[in-house]
MDAnalysis code that builds the backbone (N, CA, C; Angstrom):
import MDAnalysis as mda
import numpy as np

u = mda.Universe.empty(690, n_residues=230, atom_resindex=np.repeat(np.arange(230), 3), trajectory=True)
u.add_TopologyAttr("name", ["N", "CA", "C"] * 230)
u.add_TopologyAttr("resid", np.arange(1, 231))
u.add_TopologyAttr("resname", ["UNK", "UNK", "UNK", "UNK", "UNK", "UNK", "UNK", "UNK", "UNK", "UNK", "UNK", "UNK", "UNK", "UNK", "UNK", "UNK", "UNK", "UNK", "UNK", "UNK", "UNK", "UNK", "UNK", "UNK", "UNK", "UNK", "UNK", "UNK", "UNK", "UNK", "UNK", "UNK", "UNK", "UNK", "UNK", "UNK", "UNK", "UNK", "UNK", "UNK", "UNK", "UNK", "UNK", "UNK", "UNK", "UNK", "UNK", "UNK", "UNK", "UNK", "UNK", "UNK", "UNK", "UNK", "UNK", "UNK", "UNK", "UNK", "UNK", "UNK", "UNK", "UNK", "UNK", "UNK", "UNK", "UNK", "UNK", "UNK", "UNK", "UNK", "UNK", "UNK", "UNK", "UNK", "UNK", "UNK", "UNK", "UNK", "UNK", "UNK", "UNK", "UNK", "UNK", "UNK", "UNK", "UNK", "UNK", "UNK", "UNK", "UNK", "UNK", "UNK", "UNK", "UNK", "UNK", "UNK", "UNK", "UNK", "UNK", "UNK", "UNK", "UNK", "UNK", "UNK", "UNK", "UNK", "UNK", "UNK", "UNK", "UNK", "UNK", "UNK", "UNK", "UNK", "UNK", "UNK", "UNK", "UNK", "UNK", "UNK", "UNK", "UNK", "UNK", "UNK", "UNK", "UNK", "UNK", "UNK", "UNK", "UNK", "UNK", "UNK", "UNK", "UNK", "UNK", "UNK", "UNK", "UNK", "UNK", "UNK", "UNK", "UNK", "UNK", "UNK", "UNK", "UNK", "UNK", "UNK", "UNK", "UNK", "UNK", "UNK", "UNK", "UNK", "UNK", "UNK", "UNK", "UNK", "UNK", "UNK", "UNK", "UNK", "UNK", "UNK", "UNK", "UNK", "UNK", "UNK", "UNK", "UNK", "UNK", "UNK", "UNK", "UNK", "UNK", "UNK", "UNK", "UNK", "UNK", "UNK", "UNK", "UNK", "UNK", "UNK", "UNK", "UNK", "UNK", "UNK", "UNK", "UNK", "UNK", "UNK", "UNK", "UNK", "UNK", "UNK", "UNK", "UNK", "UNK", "UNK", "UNK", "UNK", "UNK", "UNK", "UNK", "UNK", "UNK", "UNK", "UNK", "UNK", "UNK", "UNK", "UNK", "UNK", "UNK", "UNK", "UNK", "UNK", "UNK", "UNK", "UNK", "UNK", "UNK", "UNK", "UNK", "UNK", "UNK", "UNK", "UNK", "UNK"])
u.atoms.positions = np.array([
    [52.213, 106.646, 75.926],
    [51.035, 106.053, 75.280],
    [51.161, 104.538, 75.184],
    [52.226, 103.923, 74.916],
    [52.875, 102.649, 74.845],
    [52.322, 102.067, 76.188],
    [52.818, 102.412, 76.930],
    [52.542, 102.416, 78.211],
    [51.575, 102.062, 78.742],
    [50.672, 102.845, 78.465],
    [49.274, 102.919, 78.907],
    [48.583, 101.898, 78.180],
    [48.712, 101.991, 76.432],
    [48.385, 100.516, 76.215],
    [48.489, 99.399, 76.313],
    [50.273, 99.112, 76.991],
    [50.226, 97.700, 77.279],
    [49.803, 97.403, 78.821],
    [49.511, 98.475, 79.542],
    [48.738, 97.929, 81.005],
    [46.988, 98.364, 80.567],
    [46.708, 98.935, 80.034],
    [44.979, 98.661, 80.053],
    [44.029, 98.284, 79.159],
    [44.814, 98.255, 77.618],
    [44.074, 97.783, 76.339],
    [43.605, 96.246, 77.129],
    [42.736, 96.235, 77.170],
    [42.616, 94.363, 76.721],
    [43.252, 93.270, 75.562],
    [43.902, 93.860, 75.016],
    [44.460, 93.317, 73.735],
    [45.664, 92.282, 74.691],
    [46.198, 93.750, 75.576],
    [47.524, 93.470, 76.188],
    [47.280, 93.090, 77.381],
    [46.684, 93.948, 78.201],
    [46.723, 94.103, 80.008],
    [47.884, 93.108, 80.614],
    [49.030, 93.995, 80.651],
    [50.124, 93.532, 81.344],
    [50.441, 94.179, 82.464],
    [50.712, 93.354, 83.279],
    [51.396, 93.690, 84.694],
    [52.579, 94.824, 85.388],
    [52.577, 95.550, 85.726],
    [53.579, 96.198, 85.616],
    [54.740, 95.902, 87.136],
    [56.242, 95.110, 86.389],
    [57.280, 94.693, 88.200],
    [57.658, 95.412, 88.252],
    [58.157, 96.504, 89.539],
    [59.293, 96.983, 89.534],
    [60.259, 96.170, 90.225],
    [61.498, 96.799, 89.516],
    [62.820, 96.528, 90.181],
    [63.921, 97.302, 90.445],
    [64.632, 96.722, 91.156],
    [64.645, 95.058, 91.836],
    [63.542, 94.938, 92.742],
    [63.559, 93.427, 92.756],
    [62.411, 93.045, 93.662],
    [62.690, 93.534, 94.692],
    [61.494, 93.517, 95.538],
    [61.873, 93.642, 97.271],
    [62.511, 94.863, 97.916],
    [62.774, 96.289, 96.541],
    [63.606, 97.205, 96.822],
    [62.969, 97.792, 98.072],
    [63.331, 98.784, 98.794],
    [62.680, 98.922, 99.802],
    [61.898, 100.216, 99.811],
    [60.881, 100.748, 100.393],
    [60.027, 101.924, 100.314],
    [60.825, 103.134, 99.842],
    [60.424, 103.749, 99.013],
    [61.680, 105.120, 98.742],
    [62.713, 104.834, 97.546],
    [63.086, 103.492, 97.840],
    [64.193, 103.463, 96.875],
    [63.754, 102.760, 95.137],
    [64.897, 103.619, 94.679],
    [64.927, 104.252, 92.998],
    [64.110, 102.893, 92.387],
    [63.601, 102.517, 91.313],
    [63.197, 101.312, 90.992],
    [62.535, 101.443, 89.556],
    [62.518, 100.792, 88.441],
    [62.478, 100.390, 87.148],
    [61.377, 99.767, 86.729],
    [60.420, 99.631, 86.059],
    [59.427, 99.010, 85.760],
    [59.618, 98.057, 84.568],
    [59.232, 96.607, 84.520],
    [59.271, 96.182, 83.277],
    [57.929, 95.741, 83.529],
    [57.024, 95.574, 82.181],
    [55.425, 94.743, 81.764],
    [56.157, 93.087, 81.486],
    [54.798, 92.810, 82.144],
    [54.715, 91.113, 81.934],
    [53.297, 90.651, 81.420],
    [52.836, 90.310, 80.278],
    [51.278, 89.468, 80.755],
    [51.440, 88.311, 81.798],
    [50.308, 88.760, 81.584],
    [49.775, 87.554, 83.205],
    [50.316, 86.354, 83.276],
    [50.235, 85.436, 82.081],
    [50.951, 84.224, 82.230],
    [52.557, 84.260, 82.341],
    [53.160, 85.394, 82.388],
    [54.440, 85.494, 81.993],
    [55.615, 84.545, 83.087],
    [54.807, 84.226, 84.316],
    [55.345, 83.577, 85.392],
    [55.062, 82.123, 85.281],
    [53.833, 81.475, 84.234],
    [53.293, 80.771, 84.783],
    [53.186, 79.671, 83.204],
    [53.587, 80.900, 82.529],
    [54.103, 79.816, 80.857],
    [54.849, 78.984, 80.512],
    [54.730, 78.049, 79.237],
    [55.355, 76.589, 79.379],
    [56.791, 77.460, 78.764],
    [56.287, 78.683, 77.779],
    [57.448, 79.671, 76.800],
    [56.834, 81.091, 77.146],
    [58.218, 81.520, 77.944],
    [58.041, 82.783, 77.584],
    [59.174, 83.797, 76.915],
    [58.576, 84.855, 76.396],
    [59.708, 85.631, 75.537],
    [60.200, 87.090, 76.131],
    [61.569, 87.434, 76.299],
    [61.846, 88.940, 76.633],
    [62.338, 89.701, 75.654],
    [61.441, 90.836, 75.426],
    [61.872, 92.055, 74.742],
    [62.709, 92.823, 74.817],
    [63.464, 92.778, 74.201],
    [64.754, 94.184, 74.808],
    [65.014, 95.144, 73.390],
    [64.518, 96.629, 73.701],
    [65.427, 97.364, 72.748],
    [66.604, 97.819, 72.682],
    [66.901, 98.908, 71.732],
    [67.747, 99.088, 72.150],
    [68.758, 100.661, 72.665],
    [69.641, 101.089, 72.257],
    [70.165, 102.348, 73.501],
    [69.569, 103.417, 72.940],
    [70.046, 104.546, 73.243],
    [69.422, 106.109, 72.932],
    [68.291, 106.119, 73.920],
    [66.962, 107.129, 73.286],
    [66.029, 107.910, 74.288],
    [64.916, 106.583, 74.016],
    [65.736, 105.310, 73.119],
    [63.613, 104.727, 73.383],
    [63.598, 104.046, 74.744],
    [62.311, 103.942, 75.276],
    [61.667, 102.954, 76.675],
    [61.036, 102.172, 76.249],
    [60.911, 101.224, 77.701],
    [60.082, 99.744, 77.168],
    [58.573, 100.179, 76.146],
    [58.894, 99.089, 75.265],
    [57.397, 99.227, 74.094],
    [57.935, 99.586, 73.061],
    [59.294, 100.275, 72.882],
    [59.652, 101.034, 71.401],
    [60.799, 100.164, 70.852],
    [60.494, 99.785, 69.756],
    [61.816, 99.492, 68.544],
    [62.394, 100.957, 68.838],
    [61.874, 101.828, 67.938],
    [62.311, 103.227, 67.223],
    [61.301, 104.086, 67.423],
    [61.677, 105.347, 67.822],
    [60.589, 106.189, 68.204],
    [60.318, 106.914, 66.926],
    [60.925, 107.086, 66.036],
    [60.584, 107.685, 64.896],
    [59.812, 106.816, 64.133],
    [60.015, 105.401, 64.055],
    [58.773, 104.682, 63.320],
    [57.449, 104.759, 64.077],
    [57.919, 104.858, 64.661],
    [56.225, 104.913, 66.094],
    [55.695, 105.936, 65.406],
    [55.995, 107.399, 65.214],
    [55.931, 108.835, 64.748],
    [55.526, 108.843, 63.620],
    [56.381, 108.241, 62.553],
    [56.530, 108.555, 61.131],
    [55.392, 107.164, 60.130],
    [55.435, 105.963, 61.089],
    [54.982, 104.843, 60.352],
    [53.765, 104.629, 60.996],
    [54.009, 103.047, 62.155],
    [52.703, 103.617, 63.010],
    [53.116, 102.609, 63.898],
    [52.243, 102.508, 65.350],
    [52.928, 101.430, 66.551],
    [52.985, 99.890, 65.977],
    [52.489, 99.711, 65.166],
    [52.912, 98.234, 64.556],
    [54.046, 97.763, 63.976],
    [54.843, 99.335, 63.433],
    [56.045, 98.808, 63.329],
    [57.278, 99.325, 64.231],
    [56.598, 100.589, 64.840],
    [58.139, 100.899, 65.644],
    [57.676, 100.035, 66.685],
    [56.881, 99.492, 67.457],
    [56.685, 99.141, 68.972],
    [56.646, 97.502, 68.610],
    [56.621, 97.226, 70.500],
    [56.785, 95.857, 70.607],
    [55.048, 95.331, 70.471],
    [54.240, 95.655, 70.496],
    [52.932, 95.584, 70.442],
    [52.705, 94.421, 69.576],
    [52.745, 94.037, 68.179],
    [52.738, 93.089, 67.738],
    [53.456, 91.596, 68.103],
    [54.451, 92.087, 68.538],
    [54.842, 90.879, 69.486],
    [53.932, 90.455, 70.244],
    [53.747, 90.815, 71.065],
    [52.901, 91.038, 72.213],
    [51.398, 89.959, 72.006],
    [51.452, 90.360, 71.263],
    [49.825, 89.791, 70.403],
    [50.122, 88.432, 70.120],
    [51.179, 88.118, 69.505],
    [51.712, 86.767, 68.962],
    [51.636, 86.273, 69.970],
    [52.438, 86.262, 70.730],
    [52.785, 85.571, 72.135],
    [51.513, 85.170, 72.957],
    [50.564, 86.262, 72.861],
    [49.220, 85.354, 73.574],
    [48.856, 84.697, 72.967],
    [48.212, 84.925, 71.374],
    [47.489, 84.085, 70.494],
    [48.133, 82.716, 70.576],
    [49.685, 82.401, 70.480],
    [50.340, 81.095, 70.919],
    [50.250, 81.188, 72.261],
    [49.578, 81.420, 73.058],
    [49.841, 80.974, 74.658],
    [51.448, 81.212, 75.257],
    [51.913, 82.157, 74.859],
    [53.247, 82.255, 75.375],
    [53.257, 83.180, 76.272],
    [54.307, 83.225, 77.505],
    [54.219, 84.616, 78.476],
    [54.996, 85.448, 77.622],
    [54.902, 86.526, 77.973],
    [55.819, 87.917, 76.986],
    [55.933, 89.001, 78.487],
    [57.424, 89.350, 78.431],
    [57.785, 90.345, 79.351],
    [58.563, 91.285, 78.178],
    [58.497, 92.653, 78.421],
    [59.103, 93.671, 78.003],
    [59.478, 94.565, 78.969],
    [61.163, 94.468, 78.695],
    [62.216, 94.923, 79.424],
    [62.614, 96.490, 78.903],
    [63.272, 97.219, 79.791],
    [62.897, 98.494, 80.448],
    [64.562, 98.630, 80.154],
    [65.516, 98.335, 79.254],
    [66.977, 98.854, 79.793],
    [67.789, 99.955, 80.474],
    [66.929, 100.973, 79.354],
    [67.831, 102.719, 79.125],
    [66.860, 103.422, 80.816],
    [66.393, 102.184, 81.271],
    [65.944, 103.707, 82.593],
    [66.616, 103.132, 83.432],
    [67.300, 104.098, 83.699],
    [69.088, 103.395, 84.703],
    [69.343, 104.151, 86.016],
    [68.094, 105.546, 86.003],
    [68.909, 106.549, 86.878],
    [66.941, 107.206, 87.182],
    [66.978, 107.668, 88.100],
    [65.368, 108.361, 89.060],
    [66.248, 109.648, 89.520],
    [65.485, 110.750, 89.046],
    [65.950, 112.039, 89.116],
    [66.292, 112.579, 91.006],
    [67.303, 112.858, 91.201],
    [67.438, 113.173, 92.604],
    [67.832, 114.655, 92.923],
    [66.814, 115.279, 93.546],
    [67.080, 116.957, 93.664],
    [68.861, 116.824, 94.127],
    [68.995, 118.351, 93.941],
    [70.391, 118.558, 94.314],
    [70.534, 120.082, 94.589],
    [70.960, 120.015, 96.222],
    [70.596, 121.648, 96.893],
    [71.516, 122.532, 96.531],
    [70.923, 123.326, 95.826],
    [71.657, 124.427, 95.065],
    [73.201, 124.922, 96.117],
    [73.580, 124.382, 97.783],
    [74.501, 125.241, 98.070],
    [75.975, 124.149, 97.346],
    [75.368, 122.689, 97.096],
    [76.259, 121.936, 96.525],
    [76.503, 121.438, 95.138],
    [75.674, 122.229, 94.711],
    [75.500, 122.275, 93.180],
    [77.372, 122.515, 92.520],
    [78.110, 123.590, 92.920],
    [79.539, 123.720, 91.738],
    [79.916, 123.011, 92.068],
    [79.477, 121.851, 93.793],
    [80.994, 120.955, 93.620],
    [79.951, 119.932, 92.941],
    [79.331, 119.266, 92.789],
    [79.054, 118.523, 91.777],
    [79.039, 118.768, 90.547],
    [78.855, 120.379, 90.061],
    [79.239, 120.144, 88.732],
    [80.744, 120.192, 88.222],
    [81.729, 120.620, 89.529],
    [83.513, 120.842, 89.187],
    [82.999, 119.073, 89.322],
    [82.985, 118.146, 89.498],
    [83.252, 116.725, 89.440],
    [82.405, 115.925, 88.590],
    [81.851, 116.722, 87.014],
    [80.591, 116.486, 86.405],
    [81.579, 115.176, 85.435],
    [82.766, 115.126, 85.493],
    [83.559, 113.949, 84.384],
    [83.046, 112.776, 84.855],
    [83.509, 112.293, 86.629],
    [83.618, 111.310, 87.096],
    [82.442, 110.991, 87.492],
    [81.449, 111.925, 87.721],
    [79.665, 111.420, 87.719],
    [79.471, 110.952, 86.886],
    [78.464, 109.466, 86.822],
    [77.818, 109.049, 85.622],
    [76.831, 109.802, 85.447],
    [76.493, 110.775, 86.030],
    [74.760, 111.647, 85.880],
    [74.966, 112.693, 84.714],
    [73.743, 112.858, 84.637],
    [74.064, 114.230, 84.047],
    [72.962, 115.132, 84.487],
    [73.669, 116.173, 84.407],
    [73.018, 117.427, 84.694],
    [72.064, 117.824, 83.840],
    [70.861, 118.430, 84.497],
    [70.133, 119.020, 83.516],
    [69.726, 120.651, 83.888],
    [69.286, 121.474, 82.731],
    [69.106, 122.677, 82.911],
    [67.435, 122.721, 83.699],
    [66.877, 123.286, 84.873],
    [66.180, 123.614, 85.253],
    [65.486, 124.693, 85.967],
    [64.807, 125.513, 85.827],
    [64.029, 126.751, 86.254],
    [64.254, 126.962, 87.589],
    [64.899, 128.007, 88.075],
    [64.361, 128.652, 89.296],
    [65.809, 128.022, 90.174],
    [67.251, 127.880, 89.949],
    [68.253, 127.919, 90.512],
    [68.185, 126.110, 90.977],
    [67.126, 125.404, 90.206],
    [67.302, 123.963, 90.483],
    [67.599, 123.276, 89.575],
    [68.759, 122.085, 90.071],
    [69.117, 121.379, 89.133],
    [68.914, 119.754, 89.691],
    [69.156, 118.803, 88.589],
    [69.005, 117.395, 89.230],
    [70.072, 116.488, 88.631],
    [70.525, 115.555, 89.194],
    [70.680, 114.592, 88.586],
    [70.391, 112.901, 88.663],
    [70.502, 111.999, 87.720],
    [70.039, 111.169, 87.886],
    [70.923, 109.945, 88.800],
    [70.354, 109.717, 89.991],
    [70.656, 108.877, 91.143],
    [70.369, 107.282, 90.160],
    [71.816, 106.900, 90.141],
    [71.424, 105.514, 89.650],
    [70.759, 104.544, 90.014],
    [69.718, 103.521, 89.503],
    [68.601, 102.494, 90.063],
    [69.689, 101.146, 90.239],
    [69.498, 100.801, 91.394],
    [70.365, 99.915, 92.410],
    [70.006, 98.120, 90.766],
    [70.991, 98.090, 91.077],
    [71.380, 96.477, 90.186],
    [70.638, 96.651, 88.548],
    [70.157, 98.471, 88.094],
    [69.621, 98.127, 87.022],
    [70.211, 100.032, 86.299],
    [71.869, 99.933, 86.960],
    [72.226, 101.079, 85.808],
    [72.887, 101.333, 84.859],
    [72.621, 100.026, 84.563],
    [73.155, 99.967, 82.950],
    [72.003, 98.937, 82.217],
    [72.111, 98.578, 80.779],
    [71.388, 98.076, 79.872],
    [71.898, 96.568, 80.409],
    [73.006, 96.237, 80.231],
    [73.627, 94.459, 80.951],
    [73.046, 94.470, 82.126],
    [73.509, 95.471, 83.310],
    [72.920, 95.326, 84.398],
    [71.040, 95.043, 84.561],
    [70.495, 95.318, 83.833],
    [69.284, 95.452, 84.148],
    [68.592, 94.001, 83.828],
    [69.362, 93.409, 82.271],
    [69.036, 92.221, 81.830],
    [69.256, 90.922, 83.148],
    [70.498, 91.034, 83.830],
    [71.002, 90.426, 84.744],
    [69.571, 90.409, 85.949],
    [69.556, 91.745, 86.038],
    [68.053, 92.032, 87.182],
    [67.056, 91.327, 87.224],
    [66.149, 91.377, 85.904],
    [65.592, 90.814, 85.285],
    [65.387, 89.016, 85.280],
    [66.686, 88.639, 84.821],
    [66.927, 86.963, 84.941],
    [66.646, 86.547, 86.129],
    [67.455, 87.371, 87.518],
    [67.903, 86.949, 88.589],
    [66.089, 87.159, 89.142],
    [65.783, 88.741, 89.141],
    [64.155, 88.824, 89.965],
    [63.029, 88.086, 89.585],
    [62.871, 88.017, 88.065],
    [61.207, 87.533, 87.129],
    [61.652, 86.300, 86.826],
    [62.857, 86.240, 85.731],
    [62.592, 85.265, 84.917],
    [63.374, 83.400, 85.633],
    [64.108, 83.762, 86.777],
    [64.198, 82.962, 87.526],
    [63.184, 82.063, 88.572],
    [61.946, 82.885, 88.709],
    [60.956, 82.247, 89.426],
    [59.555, 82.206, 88.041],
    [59.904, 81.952, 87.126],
    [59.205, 81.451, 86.304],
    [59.067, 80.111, 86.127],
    [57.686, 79.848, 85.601],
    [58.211, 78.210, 85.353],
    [58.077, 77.920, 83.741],
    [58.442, 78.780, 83.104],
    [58.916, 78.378, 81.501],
    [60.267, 77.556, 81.699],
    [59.963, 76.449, 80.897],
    [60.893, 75.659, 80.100],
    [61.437, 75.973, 79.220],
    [60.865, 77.063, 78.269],
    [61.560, 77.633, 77.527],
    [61.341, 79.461, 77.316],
    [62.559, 79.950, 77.034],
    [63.107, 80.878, 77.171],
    [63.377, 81.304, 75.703],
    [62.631, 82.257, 75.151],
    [62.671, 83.242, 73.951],
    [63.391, 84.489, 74.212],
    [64.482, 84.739, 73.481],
    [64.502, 86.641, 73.595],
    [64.422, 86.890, 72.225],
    [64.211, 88.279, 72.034],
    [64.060, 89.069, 70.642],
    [65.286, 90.662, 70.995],
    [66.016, 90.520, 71.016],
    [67.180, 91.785, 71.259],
    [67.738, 92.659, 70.004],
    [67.398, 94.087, 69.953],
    [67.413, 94.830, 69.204],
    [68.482, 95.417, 69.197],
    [69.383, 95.867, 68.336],
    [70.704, 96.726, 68.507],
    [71.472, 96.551, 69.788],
    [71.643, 97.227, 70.614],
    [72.310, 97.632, 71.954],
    [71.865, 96.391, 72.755],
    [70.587, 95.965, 72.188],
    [70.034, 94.863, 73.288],
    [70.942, 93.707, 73.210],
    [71.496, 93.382, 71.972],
    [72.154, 92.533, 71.201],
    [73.231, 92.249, 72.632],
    [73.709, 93.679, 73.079],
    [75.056, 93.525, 73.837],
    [74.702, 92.986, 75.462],
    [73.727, 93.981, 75.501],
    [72.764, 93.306, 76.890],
    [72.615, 91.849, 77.131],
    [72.157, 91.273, 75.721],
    [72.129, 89.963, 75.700],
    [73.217, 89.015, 76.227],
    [74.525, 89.568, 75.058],
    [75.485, 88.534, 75.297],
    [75.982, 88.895, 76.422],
    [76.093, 89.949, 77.764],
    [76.532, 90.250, 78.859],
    [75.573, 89.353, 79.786],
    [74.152, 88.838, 79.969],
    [73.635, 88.257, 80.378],
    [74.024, 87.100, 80.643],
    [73.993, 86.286, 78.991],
    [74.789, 84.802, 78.342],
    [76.378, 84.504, 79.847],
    [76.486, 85.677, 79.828],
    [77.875, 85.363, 80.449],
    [77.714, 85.325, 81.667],
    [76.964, 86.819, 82.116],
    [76.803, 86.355, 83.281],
    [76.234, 85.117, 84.322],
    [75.168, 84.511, 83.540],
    [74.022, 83.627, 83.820],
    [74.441, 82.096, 83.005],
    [75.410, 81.708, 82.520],
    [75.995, 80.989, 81.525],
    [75.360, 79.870, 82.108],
    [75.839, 78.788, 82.919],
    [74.449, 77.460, 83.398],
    [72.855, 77.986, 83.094],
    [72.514, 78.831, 83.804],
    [71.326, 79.256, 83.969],
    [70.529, 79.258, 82.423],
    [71.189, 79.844, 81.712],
    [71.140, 80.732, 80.498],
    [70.649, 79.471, 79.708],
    [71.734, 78.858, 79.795],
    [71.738, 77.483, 78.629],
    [70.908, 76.303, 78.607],
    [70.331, 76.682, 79.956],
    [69.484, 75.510, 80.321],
    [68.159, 75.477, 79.971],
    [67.758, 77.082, 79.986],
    [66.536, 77.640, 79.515],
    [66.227, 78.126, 78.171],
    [67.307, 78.951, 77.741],
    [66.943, 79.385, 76.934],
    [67.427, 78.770, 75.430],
    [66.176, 79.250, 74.625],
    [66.031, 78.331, 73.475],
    [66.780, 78.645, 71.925],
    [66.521, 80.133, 71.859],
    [67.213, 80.671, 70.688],
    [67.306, 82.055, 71.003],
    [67.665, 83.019, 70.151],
    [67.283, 84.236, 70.287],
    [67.383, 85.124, 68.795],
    [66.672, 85.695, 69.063],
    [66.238, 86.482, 67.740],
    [66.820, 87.897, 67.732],
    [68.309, 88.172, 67.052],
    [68.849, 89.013, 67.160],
    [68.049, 90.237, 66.267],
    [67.932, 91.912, 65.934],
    [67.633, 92.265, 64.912],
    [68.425, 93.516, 64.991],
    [69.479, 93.717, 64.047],
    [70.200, 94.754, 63.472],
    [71.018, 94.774, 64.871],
    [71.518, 93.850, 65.513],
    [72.090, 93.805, 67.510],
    [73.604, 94.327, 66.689],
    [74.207, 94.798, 67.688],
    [75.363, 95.387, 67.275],
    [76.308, 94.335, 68.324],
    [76.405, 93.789, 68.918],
    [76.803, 92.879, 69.886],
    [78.152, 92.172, 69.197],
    [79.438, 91.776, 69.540],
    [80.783, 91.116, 69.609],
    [80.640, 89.199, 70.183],
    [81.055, 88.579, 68.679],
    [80.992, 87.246, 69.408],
    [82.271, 87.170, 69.153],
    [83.116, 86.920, 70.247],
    [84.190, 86.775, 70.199],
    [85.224, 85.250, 70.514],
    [86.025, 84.951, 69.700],
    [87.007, 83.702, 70.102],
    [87.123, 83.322, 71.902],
    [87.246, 84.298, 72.418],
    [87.662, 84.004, 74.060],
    [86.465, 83.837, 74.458],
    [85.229, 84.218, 74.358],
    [83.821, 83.674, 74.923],
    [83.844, 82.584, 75.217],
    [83.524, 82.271, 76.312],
    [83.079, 80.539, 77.030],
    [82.922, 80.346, 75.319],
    [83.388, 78.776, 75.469],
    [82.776, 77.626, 74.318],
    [81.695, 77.618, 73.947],
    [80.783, 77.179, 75.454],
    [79.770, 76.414, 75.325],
    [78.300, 77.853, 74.487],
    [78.908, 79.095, 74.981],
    [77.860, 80.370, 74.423],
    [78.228, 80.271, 73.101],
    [79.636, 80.344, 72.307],
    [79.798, 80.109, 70.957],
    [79.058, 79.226, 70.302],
    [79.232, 78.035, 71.013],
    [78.586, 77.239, 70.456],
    [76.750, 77.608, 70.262],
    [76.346, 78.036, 71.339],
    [74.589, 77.725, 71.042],
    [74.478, 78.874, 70.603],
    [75.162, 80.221, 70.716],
    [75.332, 81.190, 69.474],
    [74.810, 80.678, 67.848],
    [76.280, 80.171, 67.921],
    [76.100, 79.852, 66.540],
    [75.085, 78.610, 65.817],
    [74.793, 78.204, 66.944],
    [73.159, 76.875, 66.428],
    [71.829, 77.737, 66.639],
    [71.511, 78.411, 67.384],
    [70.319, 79.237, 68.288],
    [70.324, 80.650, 67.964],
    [70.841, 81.479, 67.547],
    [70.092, 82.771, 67.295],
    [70.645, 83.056, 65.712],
    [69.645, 83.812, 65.618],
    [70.245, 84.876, 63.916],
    [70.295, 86.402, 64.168],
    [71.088, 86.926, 63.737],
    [70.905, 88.428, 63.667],
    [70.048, 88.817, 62.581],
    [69.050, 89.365, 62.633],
    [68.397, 89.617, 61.294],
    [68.433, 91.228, 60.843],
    [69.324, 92.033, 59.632],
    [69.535, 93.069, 59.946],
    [68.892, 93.329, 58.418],
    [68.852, 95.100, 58.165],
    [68.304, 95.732, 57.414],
    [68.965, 95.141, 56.079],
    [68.324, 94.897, 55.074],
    [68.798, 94.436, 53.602],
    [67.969, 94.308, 52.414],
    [67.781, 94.531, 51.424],
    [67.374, 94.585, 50.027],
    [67.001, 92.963, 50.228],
    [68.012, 92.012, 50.678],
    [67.969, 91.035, 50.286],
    [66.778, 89.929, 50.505],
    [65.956, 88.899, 50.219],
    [64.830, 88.499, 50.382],
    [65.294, 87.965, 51.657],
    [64.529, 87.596, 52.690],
    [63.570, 87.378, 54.005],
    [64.582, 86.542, 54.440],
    [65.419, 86.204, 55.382],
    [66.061, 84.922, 55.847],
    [67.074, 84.701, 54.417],
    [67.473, 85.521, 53.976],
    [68.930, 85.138, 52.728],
    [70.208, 85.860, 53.433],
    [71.007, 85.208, 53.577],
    [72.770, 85.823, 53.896],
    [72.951, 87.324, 53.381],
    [73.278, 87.866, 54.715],
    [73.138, 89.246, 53.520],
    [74.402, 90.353, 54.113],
])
């Protein structure tokens, strides 16, 4: 439903990339939404949630459920970012793998070798099973952020560079930071950690400690009033 609203509401009407770019006919590939200006903004911002079963558009699927899409989803973002003229892309981490049949005569030896597969098996009707064929440069949550930098947000022409990284995204993030470290620093402006579970550690390049600790906040669950140490 997320989905569908951020490519056809008018509120949103965002673009939908897959990746990696340029993959070739057939092969596995990932979708992230962009609005339209998202290539072509002076600021644009990337969404990232974070691990378990949510997809691009969701904080938490149970607030989506239990509260309503304004607070589990990225949707309100979304809104901000145009009303300020900003591009907004929302990133796609946890879809890492495109289901690939698997012919039942080779089915036990893939499942006698089910440790060292990253897939997993699933139960399916009628003597068929699948597993998930990993998506080339985007099968992991770091990997995908990396994708991302290197395919969209590298042929952008924002000057400045927003992220908003949620839990797990937190880690995505700082695996990016590292990977992309010139790149990273040149563009990007702050980042808006929330409840990120992410490691800043002593051995980290300097120069990420450093704009770490000037440029983002973690902002996590607390009693305590709005922006207080908590």
């Amino acid at each position: 439903h997320i989905w569908g609203l951020m490519q056809n509401d008018p509120q949103y009407d965002m673009d939908v990339i897959p990746l990696p770019a340029n993959a070739p006919q057939g092969s596995p590939t990932v979708q992230v939404f962009a609005t339209k200006d998202a290539l072509t903004a002076d600021t644009t911002v990337l969404l990232t949630h974070g691990s378990g079963a949510v997809r691009a558009g969701q904080w938490a699927r149970s607030l989506c459920i239990n509260a309503s899409l304004d607070v589990g989803s990225v949707l309100p973002y979304i809104r901000l970012c145009k009303q300020r003229g900003w591009g907004c892309i929302v990133l796609n981490p946890n879809y890492n793998t495109v289901e690939a049949p698997i012919p039942p005569a080779t089915l036990s030896g893939v499942a006698a070798q089910r440790k060292w597969l990253s897939y997993e098996l699933k139960e399916l009707p009628k003597h068929t099973k699948q597993r998930g064929a990993p998506i080339p440069r985007n099968d992991s949550p770091e990997a995908h952020l990396v994708c991302v930098w290197d395919d969209v947000v590298s042929q952008a022409r924002a000057r400045n560079i927003a992220l908003v990284s949620h839990s797990y995204g937190g880690v995505a993030t700082m695996a990016l930071l590292k990977a992309r470290e010139s790149e990273c620093l040149k563009r990007i402006r702050c980042i808006a950690f929330t409840d990120a579970v992410h490691d800043v550690r002593r051995s980290d390049p300097p120069a990420i400690l450093q704009f770490i600790a000037k440029h983002s906040i973690n902002w996590v669950s607390s009693d305590a009033p709005l922006d207080q140490p908590a």
